[in-house]
Structures are given as C-alpha cells and as structure tokens.
C-alpha positions in Angstrom: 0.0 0.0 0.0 1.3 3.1 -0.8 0.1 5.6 2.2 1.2 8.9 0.8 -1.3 8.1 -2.6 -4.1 6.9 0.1 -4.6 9.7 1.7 -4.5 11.9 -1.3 -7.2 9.8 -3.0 -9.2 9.9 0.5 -9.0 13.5 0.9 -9.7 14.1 -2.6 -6.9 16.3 -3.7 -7.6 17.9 -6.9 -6.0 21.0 -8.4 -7.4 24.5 -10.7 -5.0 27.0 -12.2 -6.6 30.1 -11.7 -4.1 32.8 -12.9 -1.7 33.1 -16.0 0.0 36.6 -14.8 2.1 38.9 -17.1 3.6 42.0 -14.1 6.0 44.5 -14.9 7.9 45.6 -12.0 7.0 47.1 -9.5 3.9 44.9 -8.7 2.3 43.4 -5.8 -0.3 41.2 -5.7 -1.8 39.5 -2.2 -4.1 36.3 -1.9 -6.6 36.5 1.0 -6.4 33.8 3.5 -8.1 30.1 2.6 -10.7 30.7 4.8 -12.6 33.7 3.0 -12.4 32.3 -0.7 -12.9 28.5 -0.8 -16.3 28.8 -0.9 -16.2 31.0 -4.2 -12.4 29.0 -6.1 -13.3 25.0 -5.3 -17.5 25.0 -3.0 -17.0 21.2 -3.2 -14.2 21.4 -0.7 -13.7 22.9 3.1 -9.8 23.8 2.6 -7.9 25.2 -0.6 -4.0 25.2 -0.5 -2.4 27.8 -2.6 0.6 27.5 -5.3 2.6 30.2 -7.5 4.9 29.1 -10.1 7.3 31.3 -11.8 7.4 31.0 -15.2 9.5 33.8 -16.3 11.5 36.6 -14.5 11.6 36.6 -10.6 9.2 37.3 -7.7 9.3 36.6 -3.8 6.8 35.2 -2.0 6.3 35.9 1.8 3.0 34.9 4.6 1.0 38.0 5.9 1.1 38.6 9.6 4.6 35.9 9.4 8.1 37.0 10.9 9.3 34.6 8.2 11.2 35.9 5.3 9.9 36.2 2.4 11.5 33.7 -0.5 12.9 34.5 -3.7 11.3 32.5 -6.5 13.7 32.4 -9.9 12.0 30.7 -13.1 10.7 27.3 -12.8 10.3 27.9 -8.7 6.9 26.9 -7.3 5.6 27.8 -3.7 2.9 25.9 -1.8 1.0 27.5 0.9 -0.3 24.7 2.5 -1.8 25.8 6.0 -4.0 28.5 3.4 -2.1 31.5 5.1 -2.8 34.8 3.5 0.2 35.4 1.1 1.8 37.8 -0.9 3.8 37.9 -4.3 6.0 41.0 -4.9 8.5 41.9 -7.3 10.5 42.7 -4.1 10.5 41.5 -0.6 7.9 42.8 2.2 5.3 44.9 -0.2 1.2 43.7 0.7 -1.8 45.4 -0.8 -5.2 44.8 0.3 -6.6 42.0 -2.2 -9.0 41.6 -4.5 -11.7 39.8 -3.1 -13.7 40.0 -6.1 -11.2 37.6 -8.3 -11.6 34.9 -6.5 -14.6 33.7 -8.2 -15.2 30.5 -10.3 -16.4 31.8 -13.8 -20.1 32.0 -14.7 -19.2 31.4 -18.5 -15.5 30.9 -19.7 -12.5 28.9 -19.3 -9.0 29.2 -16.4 -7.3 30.9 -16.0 -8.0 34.3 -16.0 -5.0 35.6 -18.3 -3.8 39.6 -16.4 -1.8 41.0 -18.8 -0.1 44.7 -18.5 0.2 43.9 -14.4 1.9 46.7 -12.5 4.4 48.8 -13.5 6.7 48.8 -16.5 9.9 47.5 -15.4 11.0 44.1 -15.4 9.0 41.5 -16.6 7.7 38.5 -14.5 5.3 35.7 -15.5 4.2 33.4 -12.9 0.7 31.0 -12.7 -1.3 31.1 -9.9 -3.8 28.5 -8.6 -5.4 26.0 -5.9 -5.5 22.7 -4.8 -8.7 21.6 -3.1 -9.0 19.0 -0.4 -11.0 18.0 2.5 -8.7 19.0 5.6 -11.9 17.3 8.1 -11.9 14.8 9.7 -7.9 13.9 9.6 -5.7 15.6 6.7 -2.2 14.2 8.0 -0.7 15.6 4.8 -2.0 19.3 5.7 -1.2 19.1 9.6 2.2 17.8 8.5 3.8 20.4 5.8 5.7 23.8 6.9 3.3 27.0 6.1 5.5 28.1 3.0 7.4 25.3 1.0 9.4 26.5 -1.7 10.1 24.0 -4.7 12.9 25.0 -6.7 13.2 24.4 -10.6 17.1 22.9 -9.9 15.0 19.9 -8.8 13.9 17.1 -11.1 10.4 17.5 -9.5 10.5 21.8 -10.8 12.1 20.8 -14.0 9.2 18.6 -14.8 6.7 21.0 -13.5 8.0 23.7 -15.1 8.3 22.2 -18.6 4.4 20.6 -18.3 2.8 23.9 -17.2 4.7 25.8 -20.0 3.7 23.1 -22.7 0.0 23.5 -21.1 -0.1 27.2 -20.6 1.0 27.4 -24.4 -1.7 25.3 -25.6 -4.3 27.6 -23.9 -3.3 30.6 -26.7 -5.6 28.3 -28.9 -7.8 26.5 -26.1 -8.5 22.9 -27.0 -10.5 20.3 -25.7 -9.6 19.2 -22.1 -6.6 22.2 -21.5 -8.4 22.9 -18.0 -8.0 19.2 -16.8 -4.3 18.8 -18.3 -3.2 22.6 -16.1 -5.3 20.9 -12.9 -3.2 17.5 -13.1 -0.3 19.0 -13.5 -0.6 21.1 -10.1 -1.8 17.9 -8.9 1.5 16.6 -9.7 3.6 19.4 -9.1 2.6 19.2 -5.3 3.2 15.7 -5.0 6.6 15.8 -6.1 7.1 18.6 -4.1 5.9 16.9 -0.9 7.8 14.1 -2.1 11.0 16.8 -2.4 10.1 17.8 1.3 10.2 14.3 2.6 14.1 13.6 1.3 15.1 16.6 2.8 13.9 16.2 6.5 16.9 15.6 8.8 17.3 12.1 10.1 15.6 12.5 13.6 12.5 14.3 12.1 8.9 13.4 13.6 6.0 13.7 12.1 3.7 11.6 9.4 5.6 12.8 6.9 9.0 11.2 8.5 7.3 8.5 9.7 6.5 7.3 6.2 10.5 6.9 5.7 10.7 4.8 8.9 11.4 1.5 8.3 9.0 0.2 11.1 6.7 2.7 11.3 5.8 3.2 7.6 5.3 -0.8 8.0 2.2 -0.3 10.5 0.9 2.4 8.4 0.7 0.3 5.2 -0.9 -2.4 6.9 -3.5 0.0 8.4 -4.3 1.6 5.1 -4.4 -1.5 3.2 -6.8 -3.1 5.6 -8.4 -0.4 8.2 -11.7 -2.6 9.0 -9.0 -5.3 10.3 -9.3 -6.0 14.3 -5.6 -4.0 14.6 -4.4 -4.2 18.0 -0.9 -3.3 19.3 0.3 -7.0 19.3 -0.8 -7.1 15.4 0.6 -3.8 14.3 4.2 -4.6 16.0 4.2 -8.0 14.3 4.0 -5.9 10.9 6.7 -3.1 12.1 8.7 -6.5 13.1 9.0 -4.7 16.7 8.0 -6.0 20.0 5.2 -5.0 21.3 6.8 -1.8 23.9 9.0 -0.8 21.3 6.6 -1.2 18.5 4.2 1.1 20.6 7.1 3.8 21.8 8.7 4.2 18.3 5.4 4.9 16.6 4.3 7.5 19.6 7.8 9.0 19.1 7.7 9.6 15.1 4.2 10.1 14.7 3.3 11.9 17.8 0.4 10.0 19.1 -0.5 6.4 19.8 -1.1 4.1 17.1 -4.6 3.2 17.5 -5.0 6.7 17.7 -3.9 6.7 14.4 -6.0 4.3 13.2 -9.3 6.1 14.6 -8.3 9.0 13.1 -8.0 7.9 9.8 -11.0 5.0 10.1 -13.0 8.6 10.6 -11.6 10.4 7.8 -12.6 7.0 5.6 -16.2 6.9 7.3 -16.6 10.7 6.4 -15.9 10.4 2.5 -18.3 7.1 2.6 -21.2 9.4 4.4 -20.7 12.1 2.1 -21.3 9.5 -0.8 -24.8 8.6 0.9 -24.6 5.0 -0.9 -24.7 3.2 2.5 -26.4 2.8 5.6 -24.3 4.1 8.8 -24.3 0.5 10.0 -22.7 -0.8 7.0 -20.2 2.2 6.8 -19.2 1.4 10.2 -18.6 -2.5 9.6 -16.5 -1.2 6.3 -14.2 1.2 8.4 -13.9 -1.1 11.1 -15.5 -0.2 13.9 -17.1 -3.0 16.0 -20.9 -1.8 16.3 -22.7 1.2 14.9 -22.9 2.2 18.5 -19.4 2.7 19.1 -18.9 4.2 15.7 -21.3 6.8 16.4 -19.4 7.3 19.7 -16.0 7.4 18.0 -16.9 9.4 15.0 -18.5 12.5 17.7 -15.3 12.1 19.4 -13.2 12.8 16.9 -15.2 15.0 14.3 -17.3 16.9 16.9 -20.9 15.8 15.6 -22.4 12.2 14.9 -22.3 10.5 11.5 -26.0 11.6 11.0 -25.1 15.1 11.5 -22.0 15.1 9.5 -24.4 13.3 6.3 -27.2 15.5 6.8 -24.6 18.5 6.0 -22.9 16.9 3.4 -26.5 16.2 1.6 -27.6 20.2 2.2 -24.2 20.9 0.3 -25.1 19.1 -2.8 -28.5 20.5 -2.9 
C-alpha cells in the first residue's frame, strides 16, 4: 500500500489553475487567506492550499502577519501554501496590498485561467501561474497538519524541471484553447505538489517526527501500510508490532515518538476520515459504513466518530447532503 497516494485519493486532492499573470515591475499582488475564498475558487471542498509558479523573471513570496522571510522565486520555482495563510507575491521582498476579493470567483461562463496582462508597472518582466489545490482538511488531513506554512520547490529539482516544462507546454496550448486544457493545467498542479511533498520528505533531517517522516521509517511506515491497506481489520498493538517487526513496547514507543500519538489513535483518526468520504457519498447505511471502516458496532462508531469530528455521522451526512442541494 502506498500511504502517501491513500490519503491523497481519500481527501480528494484535486487542483485548478486560476491565474496566467504577465507584471511589470513594481507589482504586488496578495491572496486572501483560505478561509474567505474556498467557498467562491473549489464550494466542493472545506480547505484550498495555494501555489505560484514562476514561469519567467523573478518574484518573492512571503505569509501575511509571518516574521518569516519572504522567498525569492527564480524561473521554474513553485511555492505551496499549504496551511492557506494569506500570502503575498511581490516583485520585491515585504510589499502587501489589500486584495481583491472580487477575483476569487469561479467563472459564470468561460474557461481558467483568467489571463492579467499589462500587471503593474513597467519595469521588469515576471510571468508566474497562480492557482489551488482543493481537499478535505476534516476529519484527519495528515498531509495538511504535516507540511511547513511556506514550501518553496525549486526548478534545480527534477520535480520543478518537470513542473516547469508541463505547465509551459499546457499554458502554451491555452493561446488556442483545446478540448480538455483545464483538466491537463489541474493535473499538472496535482502533480507538481506531489513531487514537491515528495522533495520535502528527502530533505527532512534524520531525527525528524511527524507523518511525513514517519512514512521513511522503516517500522513505522510498516504499520501504516498495513492500516491503510486493511483499516476494517481488528488492529491491536500486538498485530501492528508483528507488521513493524517490533516487540510490542517498542513497537508502541517508536510509533508514539515519530508520529506523535498512539497508534490506534492513528487508526481512529484515519477510520473517521474513511467513514466521512463514505457518508458524504450517501450510498450506505451508517451500519454498513461502520462494519466497512472497522468499527465493531454502529454504536461505538457513532461514539468514535463525535469524538473525533465533533458531531455524529448523521449530523456530518445530513450536512454533506444540504451541500449538494
């Protein structure tokens, strides 16, 4: 089982290229805070994380409200504002403006991106795409609670070289729009952020913690393939060491010190996040989701599931339905 893939299927990753920017120095523009526009760039999800990728020129990208520096983005960099952070991207370091609200709208009529020619001023000339990746961050998004505000992706990479050359190839084709050019510019974002999280994973130090880390831990990522390949499995902490090849007390104090929390913690966690994609889907009874996840009774999965999400599994369908409607 690869994990990483899981949980981006499970929390339904899926990427839109919003902006195709041509800025002249000096320019500025700012990107509000996840929070105020997923509901008008990607309704179908509750989180949107945020990318730029420099095409052409330079910019630097930098968190509002961060003491963190901003970053310097050369051709073929990418940034990923994962935590959805309002953000900035300048044609120099430490310049905001007040954004747009109004932009962040998915078109009536029409294709994306939204192509912003003669941007700023007149000096030197920056290209860069801007765009989002939607995904469900509730119940359990290890991914999201896992990756640094700001990640910076840089072209020298074999991850930004293939990036880079795809969204060129894609943002080219657009001149003359063809059949299926939105899909190829969402994939491609799709892909650029898995590389880069991929990228982010080779360069933790060795004593790093965290799910990330723990999915290049030789016993730890061994429990967390056998819990995502079979989640409705009885797992107990006899069963997962067997599969980390650990005893049982170092089995359990290895994964607690990588990951953070116990095991079966874990495995609640994520048995909720599964049972919350299955309710949203309405195709089953709450009974037969909770057999499917793993949960012993529909009882105890209705007193898991408040635990953990806040509201019962009737509660969290009956929302999901109103959304549709």
């Amino acid at each position: 089982m690869d994990v990483l893939s899981d949980v981006l299927r499970e929390v339904r990753l899926t990427g839109v290229v919003y902006f195709d920017v041509h800025a002249g120095a000096p320019w500025v523009a700012t990107t509000p805070g996840a929070s105020s526009i997923c509901a008008g760039v990607m309704p179908e999800f509750d989180h949107v994380i945020g990318f730029h990728i420099v095409l052409d020129g330079r910019g630097w990208a930098q968190l509002a409200d961060s003491p963190q520096p901003a970053i310097c983005l050369d051709a073929g960099d990418a940034v990923i504002i994962a935590g959805g952070h309002g953000h900035s991207m300048s044609s120099e370091p430490g310049k905001h403006v007040a954004p747009n609200l109004e932009l962040y709208r998915r078109p009536a009529s029409g294709t994306l991106p939204f192509v912003l020619h003669e941007f700023g001023g007149g000096g030197e000339k920056t290209r860069f795409v801007c765009g989002f990746l939607g995904c469900d961050a509730r119940p359990y998004n290890p991914v999201l609670e896992a990756l640094p505000p700001l990640l910076h992706v840089r072209r020298s990479s074999a991850a930004g070289v293939l990036t880079f050359d795809l969204m060129r190839i894609a943002l080219e084709e657009s001149r003359q729009p063809r059949a299926g050019g939105e899909t190829i510019l969402a994939k491609i974002s799709e892909l650029m952020f898995l590389h880069a999280v991929r990228q982010h994973i080779d360069s933790l130090p060795a004593q790093s913690t965290g799910w990330l880390a723990a999915l290049r831990d030789r016993h730890v990522s061994a429990a967390l393939r056998a819990m995502h390949a079979r989640p409705a499995q009885s797992w107990t902490l006899d069963t997962l060491a067997n599969e980390a090849n650990l005893s049982r007390t170092a089995f359990s104090l290895r994964f607690s010190e990588v990951m953070g929390m116990p095991a079966i913690q874990y495995l609640s966690k994520w048995r909720a996040q599964l049972a919350a994609g299955l309710l949203d889907r309405q195709g089953l009874s709450i009974a037969q989701i909770a057999a499917k996840v793993g949960f012993g009774s529909e009882a105890a999965f209705n007193r898991a599931f408040k635990r953990l999400v806040g509201v019962p599994p009737g509660a969290w369908r009956e929302r999901s339905r109103r959304n549709l409607e």
